[in-house]
C-alpha positions in Angstrom: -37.2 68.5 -81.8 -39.6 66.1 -80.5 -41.3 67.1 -77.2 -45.2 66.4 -78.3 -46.7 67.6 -74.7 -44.5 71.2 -74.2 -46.1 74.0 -72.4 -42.9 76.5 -73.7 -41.1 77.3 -76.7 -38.7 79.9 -78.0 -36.6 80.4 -81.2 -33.2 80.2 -78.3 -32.4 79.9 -75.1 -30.2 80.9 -71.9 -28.4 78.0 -69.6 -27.7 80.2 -66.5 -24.9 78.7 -63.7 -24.9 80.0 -60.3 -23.4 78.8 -57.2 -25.4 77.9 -53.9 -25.0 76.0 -50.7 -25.7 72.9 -51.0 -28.0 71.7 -47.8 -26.4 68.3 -46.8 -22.3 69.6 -47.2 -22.7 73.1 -47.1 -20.3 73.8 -49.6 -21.1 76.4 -52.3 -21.5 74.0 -55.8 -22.3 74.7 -59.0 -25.9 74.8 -60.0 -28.0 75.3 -63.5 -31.1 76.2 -64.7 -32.4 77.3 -68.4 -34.0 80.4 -69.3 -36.2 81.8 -72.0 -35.7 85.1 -73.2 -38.3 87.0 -74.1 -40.5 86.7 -76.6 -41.3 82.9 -76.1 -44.6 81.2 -76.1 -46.2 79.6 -73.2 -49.1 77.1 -73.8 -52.7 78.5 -71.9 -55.8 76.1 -72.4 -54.4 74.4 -75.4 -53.4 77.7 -76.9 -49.9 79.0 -77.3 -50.0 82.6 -76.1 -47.1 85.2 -76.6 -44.7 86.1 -73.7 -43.2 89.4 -73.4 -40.7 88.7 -70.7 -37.7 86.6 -69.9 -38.2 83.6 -67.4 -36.7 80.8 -65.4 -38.0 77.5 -66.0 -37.1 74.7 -63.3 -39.0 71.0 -62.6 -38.2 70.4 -66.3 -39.6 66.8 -67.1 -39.3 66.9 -71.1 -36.0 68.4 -72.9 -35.0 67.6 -76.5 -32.5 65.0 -77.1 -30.3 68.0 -78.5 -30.9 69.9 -75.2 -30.3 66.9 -72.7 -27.0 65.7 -74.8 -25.6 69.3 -74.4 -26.5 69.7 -70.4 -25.1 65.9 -70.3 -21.5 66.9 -71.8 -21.5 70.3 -70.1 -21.5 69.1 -66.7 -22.7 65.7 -64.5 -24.4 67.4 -62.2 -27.4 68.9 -63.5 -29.1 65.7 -64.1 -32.7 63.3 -64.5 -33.7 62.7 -61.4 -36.5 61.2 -59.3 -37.4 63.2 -56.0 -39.4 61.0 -53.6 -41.9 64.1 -53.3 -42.5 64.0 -57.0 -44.3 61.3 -58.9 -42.2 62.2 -62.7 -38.4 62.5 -63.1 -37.5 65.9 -63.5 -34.5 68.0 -64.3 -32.7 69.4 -60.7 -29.4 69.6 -59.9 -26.8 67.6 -57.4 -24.5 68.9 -55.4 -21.0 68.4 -57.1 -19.2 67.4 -53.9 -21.3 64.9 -52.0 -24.1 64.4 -55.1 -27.4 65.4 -53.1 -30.4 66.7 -54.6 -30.6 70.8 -54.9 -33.8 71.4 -54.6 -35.5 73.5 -57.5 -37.7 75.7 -54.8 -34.7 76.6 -53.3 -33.2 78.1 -56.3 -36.1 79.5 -57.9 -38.3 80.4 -54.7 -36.2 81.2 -52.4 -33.5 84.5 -52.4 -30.6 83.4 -53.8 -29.7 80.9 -56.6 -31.4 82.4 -59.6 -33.8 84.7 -57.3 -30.8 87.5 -57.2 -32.2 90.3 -54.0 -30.2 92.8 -55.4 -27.8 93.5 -58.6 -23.9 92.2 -57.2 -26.1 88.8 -56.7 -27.6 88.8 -60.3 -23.6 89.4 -61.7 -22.5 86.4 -60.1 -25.4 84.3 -62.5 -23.4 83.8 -65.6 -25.7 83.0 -68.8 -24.9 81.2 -72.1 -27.2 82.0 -75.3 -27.9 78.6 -77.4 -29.2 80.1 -80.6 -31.5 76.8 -81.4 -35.1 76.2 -81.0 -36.6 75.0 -77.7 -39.5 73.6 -76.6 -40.1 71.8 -72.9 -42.7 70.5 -70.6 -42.0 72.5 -66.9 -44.0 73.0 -64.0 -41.8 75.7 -62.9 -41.9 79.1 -64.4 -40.7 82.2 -62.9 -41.5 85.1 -64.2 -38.9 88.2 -65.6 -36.4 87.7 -62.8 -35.7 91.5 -61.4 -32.2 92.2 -62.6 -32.2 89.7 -65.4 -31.4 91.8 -67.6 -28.0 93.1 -65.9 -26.6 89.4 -65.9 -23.4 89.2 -68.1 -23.7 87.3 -70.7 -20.9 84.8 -72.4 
């Protein structure tokens, strides 16, 4: 698992699918993100420090190979992209009907997407264990999602 410059790690991880509307079409599409459960590790000032709660990680710029090749043949829209507001490629997803840019803020900042406001919201977030190691470099990182824990798992 070579990712020299990651800021998280844990011994598995989640990929979570939700739907939102995408801002161009408005149709509802398909959207991912990946999640740590917890305990993981976050890196503080060179030091990898313990994290006792799940979290969402978006504006993903470093995956495994392992990691990208299973999000690649899982689905074609959640895909390495370049935003013109962001100097690195990152991780984000694309609307699956007209193939525009889903913007991570609006799914991890805003209500909705993978910020659930209330329990029937967070049941409609489905989430898929990987039981393999992980290790990334994101800038996003949102902390113990309320209701993460009532999400059904597959």
């Amino acid at each position: 698992m070579q990712v020299p410059d990651a800021n998280v790690r844990s011994s598995s991880y989640y990929i979570a699918e939700a739907r939102a509307q995408c801002p161009a079409c408005g149709r509802w599409t398909r959207v991912l993100a990946l999640a740590l459960p917890a305990p993981h590790e976050i890196l503080i000032e060179d030091e990898w420090q313990p994290a006792d709660v799940s979290a969402f990680l978006f504006y993903l710029t470093e995956l495994p190979e392992e990691v990208r090749r299973h999000l690649t043949q899982a689905c074609s829209f959640f895909r390495l992209t370049r935003d013109p507001e962001s100097s690195d490629p990152y991780w984000a997803n694309h609307c699956e009907y007209c193939d525009e840019l889903v913007n991570d803020d609006e799914l991890h900042c805003e209500p909705g997407g993978f910020m659930p406001g209330h329990a029937d919201e967070a049941r409609t977030i489905s989430l898929i264990e990987v039981r393999q190691a992980f290790r990334a470099v994101a800038a996003g990182y949102a902390v113990d999602p309320e209701f993460f824990v009532h999400t059904p798992t597959r």
